[in-house]
BAFI-3210 file (N, C-alpha, C; in Angstrom, 3 decimals, decimal comma, padded with zeros to 6 digits):
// residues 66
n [1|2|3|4|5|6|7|8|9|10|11|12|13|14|15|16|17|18|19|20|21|22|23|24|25|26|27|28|29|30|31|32|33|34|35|36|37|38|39|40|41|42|43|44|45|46|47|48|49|50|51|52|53|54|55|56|57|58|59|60|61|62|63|64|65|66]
n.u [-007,411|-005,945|-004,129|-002,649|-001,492|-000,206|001,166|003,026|003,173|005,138|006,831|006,903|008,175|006,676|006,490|007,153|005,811|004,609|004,326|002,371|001,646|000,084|-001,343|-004,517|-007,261|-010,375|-013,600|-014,634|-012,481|-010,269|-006,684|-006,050|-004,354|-003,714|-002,816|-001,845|-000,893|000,797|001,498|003,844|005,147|003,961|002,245|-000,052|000,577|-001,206|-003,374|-003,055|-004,553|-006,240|-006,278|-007,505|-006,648|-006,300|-004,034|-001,380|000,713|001,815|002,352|004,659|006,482|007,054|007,966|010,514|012,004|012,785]
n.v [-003,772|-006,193|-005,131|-003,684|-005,463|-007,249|-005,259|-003,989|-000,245|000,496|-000,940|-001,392|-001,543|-001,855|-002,268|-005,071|-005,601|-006,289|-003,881|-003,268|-000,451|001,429|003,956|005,056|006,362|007,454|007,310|009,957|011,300|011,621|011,179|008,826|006,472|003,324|001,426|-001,400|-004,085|-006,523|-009,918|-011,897|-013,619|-015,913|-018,694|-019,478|-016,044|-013,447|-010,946|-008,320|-005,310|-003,318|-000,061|003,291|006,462|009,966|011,045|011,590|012,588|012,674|009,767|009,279|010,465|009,168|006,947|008,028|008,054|005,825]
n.w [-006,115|-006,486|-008,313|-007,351|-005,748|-007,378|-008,665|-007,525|-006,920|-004,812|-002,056|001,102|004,803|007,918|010,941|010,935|009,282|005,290|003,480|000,499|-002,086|-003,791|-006,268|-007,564|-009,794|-008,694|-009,525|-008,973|-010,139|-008,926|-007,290|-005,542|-002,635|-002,094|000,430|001,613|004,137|004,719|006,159|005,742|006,832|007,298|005,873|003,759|003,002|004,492|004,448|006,517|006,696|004,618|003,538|002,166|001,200|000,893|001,644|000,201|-000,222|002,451|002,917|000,685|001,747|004,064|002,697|001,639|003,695|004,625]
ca.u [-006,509|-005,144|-003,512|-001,533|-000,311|000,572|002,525|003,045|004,478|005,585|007,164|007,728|008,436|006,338|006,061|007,331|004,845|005,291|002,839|002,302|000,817|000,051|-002,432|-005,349|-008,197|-011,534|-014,601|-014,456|-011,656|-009,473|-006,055|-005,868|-003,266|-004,170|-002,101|-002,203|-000,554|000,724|002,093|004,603|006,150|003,100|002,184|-000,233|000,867|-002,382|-003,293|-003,786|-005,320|-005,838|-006,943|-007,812|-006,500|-005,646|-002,697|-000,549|002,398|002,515|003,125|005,288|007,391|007,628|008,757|011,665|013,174|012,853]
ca.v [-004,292|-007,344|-004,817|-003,017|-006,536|-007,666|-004,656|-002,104|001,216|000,560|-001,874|-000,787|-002,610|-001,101|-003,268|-006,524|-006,198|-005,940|-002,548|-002,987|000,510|002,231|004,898|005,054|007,157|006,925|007,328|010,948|011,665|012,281|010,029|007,780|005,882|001,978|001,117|-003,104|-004,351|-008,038|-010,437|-012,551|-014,575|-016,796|-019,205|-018,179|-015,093|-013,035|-009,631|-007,851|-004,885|-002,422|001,695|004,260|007,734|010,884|011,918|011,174|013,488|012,280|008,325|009,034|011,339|007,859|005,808|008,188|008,066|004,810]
ca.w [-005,121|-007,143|-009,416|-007,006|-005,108|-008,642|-009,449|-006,510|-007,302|-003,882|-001,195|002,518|005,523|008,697|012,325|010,219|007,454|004,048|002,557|-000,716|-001,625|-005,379|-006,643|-008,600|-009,846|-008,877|-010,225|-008,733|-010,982|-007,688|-007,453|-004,544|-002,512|-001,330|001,286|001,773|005,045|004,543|006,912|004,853|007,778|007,337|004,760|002,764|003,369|004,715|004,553|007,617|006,622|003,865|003,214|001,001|002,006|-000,037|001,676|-000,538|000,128|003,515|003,109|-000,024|002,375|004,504|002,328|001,199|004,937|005,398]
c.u [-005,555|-003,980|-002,315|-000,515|000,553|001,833|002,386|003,822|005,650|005,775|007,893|007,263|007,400|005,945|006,325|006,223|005,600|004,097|003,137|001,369|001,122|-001,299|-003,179|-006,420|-009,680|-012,276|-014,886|-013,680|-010,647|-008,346|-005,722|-004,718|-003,756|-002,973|-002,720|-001,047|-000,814|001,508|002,788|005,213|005,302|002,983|000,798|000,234|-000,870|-002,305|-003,720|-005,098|-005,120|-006,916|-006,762|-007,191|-006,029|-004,608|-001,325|000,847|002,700|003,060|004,233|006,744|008,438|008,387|010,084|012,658|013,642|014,497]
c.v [-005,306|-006,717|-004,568|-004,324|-007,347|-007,212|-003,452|-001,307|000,991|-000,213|-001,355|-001,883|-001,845|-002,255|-004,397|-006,833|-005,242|-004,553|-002,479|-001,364|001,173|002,835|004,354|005,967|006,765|007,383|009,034|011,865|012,439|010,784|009,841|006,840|004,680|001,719|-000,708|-003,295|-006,061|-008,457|-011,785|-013,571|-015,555|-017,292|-019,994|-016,885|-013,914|-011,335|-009,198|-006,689|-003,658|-001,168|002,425|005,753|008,349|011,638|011,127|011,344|013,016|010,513|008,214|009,311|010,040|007,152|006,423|008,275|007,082|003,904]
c.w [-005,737|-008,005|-008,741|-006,131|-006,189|-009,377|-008,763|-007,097|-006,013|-002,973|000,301|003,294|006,720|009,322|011,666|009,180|006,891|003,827|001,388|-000,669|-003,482|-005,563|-007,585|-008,455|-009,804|-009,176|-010,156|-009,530|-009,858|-007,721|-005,792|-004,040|-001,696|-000,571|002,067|002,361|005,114|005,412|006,020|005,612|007,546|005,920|004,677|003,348|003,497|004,646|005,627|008,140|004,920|003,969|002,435|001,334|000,264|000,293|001,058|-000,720|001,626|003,634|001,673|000,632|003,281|004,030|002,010|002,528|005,283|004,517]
res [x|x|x|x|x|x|x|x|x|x|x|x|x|x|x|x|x|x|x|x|x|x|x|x|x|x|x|x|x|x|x|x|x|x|x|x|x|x|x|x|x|x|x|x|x|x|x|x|x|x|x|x|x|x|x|x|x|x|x|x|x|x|x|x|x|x]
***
């Protein structure tokens, strides 16, 4: 988790959060997409929530409309 808020592949905006969100492989040898849901208006800035999913083609699809 630290890696991908350190150095997202990815930065989207969704309901006034920030989503950090970048892949990785796990132990399965299957690649993965973290999706981390931050609220930035606040200070510290908190995370609200984060998930694991393998659809991967569908939130990449997101971010290219947005």
């Amino acid at each position: 988790m630290q890696d991908i808020l350190n150095n997202p592949e990815q930065i989207l905006e969704e309901d006034g959060l920030k989503v950090y969100q970048g892949t990785f492989v796990a132990i399965n040898n299957k690649t993965y997409l973290l999706r981390i849901y931050i609220n930035d208006l606040v200070e510290p800035q908190k995370i609200v929530t984060l998930y694991v999913t393998s659809k991967l083609r569908k939130y990449r699809q997101l971010s290219n409309e947005s």
